[in-house]
C-alpha positions as CSV (number, residue, x, y, z in Angstrom):
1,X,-32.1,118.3,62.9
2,X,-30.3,121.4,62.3
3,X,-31.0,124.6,63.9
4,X,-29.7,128.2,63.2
5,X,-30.9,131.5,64.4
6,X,-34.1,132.0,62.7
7,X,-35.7,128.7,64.0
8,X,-35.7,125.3,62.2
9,X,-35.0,123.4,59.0
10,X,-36.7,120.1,57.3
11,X,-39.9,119.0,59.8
12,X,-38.9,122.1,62.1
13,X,-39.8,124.5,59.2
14,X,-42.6,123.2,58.0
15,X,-43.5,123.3,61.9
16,X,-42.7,127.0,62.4
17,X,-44.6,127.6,59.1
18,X,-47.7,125.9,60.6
19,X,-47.8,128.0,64.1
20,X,-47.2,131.0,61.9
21,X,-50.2,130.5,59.6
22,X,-52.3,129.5,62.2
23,X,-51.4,132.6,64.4
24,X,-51.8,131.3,67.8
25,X,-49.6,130.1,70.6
26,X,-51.4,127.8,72.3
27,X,-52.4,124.7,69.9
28,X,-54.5,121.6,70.4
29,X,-52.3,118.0,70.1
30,X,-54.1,116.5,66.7
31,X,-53.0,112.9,68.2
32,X,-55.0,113.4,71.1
33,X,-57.5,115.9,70.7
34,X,-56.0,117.1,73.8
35,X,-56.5,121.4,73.9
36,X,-53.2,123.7,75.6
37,X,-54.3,124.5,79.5
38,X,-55.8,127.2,79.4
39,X,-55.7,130.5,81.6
40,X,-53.7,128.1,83.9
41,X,-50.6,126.3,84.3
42,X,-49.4,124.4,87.4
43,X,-45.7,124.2,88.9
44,X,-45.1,121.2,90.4
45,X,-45.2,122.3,94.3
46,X,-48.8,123.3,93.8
47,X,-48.7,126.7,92.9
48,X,-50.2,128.2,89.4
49,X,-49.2,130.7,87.2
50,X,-52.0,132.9,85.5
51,X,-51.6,133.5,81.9
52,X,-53.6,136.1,80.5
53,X,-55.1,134.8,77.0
54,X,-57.6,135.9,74.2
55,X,-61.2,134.1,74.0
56,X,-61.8,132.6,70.5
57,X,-64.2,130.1,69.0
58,X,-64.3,129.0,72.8
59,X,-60.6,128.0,72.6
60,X,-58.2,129.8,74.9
61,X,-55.6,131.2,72.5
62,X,-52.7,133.9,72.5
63,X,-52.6,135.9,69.0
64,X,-48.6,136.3,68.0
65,X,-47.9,139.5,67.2
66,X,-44.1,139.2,65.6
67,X,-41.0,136.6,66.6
68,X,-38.7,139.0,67.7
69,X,-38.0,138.7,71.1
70,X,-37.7,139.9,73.6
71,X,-40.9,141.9,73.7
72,X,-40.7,145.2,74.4
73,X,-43.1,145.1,77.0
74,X,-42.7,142.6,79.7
75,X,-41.7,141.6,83.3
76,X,-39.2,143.2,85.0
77,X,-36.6,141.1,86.7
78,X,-37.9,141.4,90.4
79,X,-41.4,140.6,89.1
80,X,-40.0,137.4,86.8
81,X,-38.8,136.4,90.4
82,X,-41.0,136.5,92.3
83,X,-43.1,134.5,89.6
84,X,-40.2,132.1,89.4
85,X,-40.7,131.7,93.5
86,X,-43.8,131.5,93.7
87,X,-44.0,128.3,91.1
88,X,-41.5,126.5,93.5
89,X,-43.4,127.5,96.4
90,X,-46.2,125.2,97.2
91,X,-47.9,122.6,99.5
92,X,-44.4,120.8,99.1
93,X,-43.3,122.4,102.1
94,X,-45.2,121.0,104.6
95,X,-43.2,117.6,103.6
96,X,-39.7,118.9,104.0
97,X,-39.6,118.3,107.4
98,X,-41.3,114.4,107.0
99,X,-38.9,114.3,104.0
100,X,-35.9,114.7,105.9
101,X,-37.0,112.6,109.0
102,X,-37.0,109.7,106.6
103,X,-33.6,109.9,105.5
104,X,-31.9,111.4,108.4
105,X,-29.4,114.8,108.7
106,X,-26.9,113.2,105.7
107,X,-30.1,112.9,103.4
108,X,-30.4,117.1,103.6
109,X,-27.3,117.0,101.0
110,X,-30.2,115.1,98.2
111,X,-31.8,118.4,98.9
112,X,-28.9,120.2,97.1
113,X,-28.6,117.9,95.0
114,X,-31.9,117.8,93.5
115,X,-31.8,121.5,93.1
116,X,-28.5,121.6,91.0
117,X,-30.4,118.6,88.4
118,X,-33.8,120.4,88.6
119,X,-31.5,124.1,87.9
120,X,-29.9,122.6,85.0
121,X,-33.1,121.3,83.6
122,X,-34.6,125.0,83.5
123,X,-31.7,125.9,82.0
124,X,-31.9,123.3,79.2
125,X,-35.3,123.8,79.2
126,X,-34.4,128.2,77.8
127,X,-32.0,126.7,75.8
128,X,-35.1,124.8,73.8
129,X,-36.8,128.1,74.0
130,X,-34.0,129.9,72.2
131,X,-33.7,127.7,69.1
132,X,-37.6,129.0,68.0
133,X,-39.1,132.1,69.1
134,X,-42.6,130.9,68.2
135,X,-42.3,128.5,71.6
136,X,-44.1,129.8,74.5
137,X,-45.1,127.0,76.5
138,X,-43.6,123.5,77.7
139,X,-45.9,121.9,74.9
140,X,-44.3,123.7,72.4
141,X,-41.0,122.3,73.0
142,X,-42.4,119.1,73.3
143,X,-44.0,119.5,69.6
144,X,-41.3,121.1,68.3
145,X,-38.8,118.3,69.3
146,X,-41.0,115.0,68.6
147,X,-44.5,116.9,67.0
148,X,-47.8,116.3,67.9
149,X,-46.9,113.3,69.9
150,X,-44.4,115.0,71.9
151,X,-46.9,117.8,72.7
152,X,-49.3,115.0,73.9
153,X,-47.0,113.1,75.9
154,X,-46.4,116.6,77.6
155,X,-49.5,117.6,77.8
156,X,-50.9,114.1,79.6
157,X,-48.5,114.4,82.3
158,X,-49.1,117.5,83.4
159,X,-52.8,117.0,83.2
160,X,-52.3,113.6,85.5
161,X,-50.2,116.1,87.7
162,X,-53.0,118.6,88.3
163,X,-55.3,115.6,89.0
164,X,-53.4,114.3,91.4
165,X,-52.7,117.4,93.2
166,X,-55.5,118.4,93.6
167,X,-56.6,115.0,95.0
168,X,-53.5,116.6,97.5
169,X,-55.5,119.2,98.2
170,X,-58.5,117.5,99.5
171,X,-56.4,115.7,101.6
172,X,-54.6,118.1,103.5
173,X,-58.1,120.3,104.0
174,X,-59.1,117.0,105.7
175,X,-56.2,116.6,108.0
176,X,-55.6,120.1,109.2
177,X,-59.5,120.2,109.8
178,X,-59.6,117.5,111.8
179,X,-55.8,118.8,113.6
180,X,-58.7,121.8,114.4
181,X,-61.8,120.3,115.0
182,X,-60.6,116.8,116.5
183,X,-62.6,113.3,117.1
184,X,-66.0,115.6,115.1
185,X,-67.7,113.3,113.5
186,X,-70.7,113.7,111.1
187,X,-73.9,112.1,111.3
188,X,-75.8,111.8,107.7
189,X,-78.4,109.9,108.3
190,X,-78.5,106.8,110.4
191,X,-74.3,106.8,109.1
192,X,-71.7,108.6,111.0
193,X,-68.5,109.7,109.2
194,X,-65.1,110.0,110.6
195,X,-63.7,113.2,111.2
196,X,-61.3,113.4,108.6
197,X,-63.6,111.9,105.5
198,X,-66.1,114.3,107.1
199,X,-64.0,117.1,106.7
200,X,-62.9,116.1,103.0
201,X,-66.6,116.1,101.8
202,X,-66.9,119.3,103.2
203,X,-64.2,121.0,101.8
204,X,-65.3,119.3,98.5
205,X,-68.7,120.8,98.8
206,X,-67.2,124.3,99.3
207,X,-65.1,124.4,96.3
208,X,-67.5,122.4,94.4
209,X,-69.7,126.3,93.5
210,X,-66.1,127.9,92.2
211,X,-65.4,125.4,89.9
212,X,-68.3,126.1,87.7
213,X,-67.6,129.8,87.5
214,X,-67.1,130.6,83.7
215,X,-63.9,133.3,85.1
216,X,-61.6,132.2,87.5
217,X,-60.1,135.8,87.4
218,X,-61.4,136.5,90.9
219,X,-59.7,133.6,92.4
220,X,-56.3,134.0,90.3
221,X,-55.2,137.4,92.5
222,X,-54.8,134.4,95.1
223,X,-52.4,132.5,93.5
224,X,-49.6,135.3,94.3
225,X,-50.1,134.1,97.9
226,X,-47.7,130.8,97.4
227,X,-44.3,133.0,98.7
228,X,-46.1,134.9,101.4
229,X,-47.6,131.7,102.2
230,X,-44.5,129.7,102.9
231,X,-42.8,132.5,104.4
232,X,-45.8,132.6,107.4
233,X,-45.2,128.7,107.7
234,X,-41.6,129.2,108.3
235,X,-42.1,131.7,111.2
236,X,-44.8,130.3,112.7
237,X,-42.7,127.3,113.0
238,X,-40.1,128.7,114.2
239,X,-42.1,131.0,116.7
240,X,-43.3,127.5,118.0
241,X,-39.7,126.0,118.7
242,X,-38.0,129.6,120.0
243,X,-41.0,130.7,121.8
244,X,-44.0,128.4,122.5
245,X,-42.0,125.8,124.6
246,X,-41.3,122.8,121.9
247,X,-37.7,123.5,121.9
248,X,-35.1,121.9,119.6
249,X,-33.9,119.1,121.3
250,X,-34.1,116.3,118.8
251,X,-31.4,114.4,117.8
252,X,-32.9,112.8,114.9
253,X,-30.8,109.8,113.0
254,X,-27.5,110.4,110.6
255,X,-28.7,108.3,108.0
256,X,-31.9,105.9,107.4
257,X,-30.8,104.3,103.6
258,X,-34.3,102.5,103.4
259,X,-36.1,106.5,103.7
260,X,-33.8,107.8,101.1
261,X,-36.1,106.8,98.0
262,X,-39.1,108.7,100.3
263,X,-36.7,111.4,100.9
264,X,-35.6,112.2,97.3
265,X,-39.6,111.9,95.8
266,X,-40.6,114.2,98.2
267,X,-37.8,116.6,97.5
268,X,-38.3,116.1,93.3
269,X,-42.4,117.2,94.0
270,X,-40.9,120.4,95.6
271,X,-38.9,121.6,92.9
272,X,-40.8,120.8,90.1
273,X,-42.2,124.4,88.6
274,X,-41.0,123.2,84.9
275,X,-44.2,123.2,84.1
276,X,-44.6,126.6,83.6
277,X,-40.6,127.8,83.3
278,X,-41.7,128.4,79.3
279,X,-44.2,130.7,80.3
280,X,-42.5,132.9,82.9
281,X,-39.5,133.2,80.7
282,X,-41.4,134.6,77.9
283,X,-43.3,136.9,80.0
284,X,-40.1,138.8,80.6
285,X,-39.1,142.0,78.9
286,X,-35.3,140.6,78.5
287,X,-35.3,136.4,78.1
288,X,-31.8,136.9,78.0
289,X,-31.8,137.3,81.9
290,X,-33.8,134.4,83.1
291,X,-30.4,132.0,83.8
292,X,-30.1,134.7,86.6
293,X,-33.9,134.5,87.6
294,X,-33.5,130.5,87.7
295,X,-30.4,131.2,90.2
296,X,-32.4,133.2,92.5
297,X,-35.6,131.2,92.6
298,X,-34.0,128.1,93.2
299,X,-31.1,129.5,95.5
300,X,-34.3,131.0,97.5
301,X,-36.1,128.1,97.9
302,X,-33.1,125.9,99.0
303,X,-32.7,128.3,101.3
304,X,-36.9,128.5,102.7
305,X,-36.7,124.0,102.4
306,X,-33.8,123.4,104.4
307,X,-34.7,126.0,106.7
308,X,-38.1,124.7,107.2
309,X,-36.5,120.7,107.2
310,X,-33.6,121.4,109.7
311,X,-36.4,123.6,111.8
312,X,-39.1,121.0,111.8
313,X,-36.8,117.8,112.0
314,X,-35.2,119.1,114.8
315,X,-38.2,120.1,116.7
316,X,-40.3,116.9,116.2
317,X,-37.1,114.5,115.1
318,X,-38.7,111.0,114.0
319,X,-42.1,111.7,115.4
320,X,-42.7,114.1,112.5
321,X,-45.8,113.4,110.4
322,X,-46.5,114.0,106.9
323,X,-47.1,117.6,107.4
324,X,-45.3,119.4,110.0
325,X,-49.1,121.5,110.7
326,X,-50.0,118.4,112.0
327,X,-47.7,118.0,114.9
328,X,-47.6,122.0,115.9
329,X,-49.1,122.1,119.4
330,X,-52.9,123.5,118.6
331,X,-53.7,125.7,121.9
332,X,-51.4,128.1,120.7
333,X,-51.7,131.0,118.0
334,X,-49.1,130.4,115.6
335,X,-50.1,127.4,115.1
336,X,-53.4,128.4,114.5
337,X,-51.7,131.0,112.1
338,X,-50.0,128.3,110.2
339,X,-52.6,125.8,110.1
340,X,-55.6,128.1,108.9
341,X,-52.8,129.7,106.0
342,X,-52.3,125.9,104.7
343,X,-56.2,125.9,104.8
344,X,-56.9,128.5,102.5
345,X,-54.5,128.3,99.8
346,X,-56.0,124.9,98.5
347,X,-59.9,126.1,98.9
348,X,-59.1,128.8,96.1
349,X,-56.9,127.3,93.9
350,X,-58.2,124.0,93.4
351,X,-61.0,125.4,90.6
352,X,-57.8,126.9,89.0
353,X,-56.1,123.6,88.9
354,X,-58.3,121.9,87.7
355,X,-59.7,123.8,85.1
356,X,-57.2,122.9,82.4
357,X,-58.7,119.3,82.9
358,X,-62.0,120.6,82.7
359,X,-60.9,122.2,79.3
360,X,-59.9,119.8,78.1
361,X,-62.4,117.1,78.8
362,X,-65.2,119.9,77.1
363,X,-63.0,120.0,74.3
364,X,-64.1,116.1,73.3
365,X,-67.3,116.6,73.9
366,X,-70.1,117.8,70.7
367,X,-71.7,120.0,73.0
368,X,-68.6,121.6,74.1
369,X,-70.1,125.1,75.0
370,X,-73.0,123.8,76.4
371,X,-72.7,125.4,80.0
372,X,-74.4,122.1,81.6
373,X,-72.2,119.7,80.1
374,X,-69.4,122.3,81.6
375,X,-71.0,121.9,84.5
376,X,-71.2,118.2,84.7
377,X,-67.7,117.7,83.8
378,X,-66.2,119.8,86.4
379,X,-68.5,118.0,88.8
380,X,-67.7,114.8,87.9
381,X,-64.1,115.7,88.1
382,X,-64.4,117.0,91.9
383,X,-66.4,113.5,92.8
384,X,-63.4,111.5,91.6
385,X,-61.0,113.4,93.4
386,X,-63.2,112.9,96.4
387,X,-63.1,109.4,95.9
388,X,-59.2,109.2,95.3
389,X,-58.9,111.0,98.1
390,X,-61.0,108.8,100.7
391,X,-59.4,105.7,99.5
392,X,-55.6,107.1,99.5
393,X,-55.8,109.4,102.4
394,X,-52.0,109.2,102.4
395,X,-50.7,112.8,102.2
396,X,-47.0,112.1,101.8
397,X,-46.9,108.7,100.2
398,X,-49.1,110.4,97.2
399,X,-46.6,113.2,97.0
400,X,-43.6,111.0,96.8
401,X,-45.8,109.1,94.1
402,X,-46.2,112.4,91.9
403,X,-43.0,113.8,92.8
404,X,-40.8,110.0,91.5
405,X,-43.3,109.4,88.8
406,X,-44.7,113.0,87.5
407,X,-42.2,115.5,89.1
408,X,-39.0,113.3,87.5
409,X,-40.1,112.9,84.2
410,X,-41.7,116.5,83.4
411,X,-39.0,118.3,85.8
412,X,-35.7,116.2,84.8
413,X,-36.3,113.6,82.2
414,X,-38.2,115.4,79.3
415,X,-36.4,118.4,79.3
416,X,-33.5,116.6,78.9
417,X,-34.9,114.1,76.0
418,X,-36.2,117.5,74.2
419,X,-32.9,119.6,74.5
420,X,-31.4,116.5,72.9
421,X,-33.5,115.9,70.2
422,X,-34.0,119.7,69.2
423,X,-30.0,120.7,69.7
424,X,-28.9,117.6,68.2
425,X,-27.5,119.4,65.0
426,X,-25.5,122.0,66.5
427,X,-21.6,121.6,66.3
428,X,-20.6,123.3,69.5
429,X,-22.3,121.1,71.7
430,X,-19.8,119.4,73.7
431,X,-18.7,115.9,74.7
432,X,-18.5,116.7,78.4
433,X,-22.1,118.5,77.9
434,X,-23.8,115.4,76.5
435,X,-22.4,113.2,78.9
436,X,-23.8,115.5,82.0
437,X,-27.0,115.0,80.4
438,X,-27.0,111.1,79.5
439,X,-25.9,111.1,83.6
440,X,-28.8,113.0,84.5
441,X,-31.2,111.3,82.1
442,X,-29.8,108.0,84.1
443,X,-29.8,109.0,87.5
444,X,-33.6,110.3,86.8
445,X,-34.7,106.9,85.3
446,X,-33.3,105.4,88.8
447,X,-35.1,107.6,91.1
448,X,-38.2,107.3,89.1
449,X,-38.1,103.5,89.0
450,X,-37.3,103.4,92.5
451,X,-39.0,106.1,94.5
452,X,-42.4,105.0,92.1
453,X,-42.0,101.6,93.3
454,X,-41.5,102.1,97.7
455,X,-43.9,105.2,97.2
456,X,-46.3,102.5,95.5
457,X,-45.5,99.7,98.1
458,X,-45.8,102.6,101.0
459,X,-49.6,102.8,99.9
460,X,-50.6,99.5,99.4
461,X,-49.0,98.5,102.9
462,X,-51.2,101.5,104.5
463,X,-54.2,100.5,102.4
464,X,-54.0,96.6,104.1
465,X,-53.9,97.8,107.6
């Protein structure tokens, strides 16, 4: 496939030709049916991104108004950012510290490391970027590398991803409520139900109302909270260990070998904000600069993880649990702070998570603007993450499944296969370059094999006791 400065040739052009007649951005997989997410996209720790779109024929859609880029109006650097942060900022953090306590003090260095693979995927993922201005979203690099079935292949993980985290979310509303409100049980009937499935069908029943609102614009002003969010966790845990009393006296282990796969899942869900890379890059007023923006984020949030693991880990050592709320001391106010901060977060983004799901589940259906078929979809939705959630109440084992599974392939794996496939023609493309990426394309398939299989073997040998 060759590529020069105005876009594609052979099955590229006729792609580029396609988008341009159309006039949209965001376009529905034929193979699948599957629609774009719309007014939504997830990064992997959690955290959303809001993008603004255009109502039409009940479609979410973005009307291109030229390919020269960049556009003159745009996000600043500062702003592109903080955007960038708060996509890598997410529930992720409460497993650092349970992360690191698997693998012991040596395993911090896969923390790094994960980083430099998950940097120099973003990377490769502008570099798809720049070969077509028409691509705005992760999608469209998919499409535009392996067409419509690279768009759905995309597009079905990060659905699965949503799903899954916000199955996540129901979770950790039920174990922080019931680190709050503990041995509560509920009576419904002549049935009692246990304190923490008590709390998770209460917090299901509370978000249940907001996902049937038509706008989620109300709730999206929230989804800015993800950096302010994990900087409160950080001090609140440190205020615990400096001046509650807890102290930070444990030793911990050098090295566990048989936590590392735990370890190394965890730390793949935390940095996976690929997701949405596409759209924060072409939100800014100079793409040219988002290499530096990518350096930042991630430099930051190395920075907020390992402070938070060596903080937590060395408070709690091996008695930490799979959120480090769960083992600050609940008498006193910072933990309080802490614990109702996690609380919130998930109560108003989960309609925003899984509305993309929702969207696209309506788009199969005849009656696709009926509002109670909308209704019933987003209802049925919330009952099955209820369900997935009472059955797998295993906060951290589910995150290392998303992160080895999910969180590899969108966040290391695909961008690598696409950069390949779409940069294939180009001359100055380096031995040494395509041998990095073979390495990283291996060294993903290994911890997705192998963290998806303990993270599997972790549930099933909870689900037996």
């Amino acid at each position: 496939m060759q590529i020069n400065k105005g876009g594609c040739n052979s099955r590229d052009g006729a792609w580029r030709e396609e988008r341009e007649r159309d006039g949209t951005e965001w376009r529905r997989a034929a193979l699948t049916g599957l629609p774009e997410m719309a007014e939504v996209v997830m990064g992997g720790s959690g955290n959303t991104v809001l993008r603004v779109a255009k109502k039409e024929g009940g479609m979410e859609t973005q009307q291109h108004e030229g390919s020269s880029l960049p556009q003159a109006k745009g996000a600043t650097f500062l702003r592109t950012c903080f955007n960038g942060l708060n996509a890598l900022s997410g529930v992720g953090i409460l497993s650092i510290p349970f992360a690191l306590s698997q693998g012991g003090w040596l395993s911090l260095a896969f923390l790094f490391l994960v980083a430099i693979l998950c940097w120099y995927t973003g990377l490769l993922l502008q570099r798809c970027m720049d070969a077509n201005p028409l691509i705005k979203t992760y999608p469209d690099i998919g499409e535009l590398a392996f067409g419509h079935k690279g768009r759905a292949i995309i597009c079905i993980f990060m659905y699965l991803e949503l799903y899954l985290v916000a199955v996540e979310f129901l979770i950790l509303e039920g174990d922080n409520l019931d680190k709050l409100f503990p041995n509560h049980d509920f009576k419904l009937g002549h049935s009692t139900i246990g304190g923490k499935q008590g709390f998770v069908l209460l917090a299901a029943l509370v978000i249940l109302p907001t996902t049937w609102l038509r706008s989620l614009g109300a709730l999206a002003y929230v989804l800015a909270g993800g950096v302010l969010a994990s900087i409160i966790l950080v001090l609140c845990v440190l205020w615990v260990g400096a001046i509650d009393g807890v102290g930070f006296d444990e030793e911990g282990t050098l090295l566990n070998w048989s936590g590392i796969p735990t370890t190394i899942s965890l730390l793949a869900f935390c940095y996976c904000g690929h997701a949405v890379f596409p759209t924060i890059c072409n939100s800014m007023k100079d793409r040219s600069q988002f290499s530096k923006v990518l350096l930042v984020c991630f430099l930051t949030s190395t920075f907020t993880y390992g402070s938070t693991a060596v903080l937590g880990y060395s408070m709690y050592g091996e008695h930490l649990k799979s959120q480090v709320t769960l083992n600050l001391p609940i008498r006193k106010m910072s933990s309080k702070i802490a614990i109702y901060t996690t609380l919130i977060n998930p109560l108003t983004k989960y309609a925003i998570i899984i509305n993309p799901i929702a969207t696209a589940l309506e788009e199969t259906c005849p009656l696709r603007n009926s509002r109670p078929i909308s209704i019933l979809v987003r209802t049925v939705i919330v009952v099955s993450t209820v369900i997935v959630a009472l059955v797998i109440p295993f906060f951290g084992y589910v995150m290392a499944f998303i992160g080895s599974f999910l969180s590899v392939t969108v966040s290391i794996l695909l961008p690598c296969f696409c950069y390949l496939k779409i940069d294939k023609g180009l001359k100055k493309k380096s031995r040494i370059e395509v041998a990095v990426i073979v390495g990283i394309i291996l060294v993903g398939f290994f911890i997705g094999i192998v963290g998806t299989y303990f993270s599997l073997k972790q549930i099933m040998d909870h689900l037996r006791k």
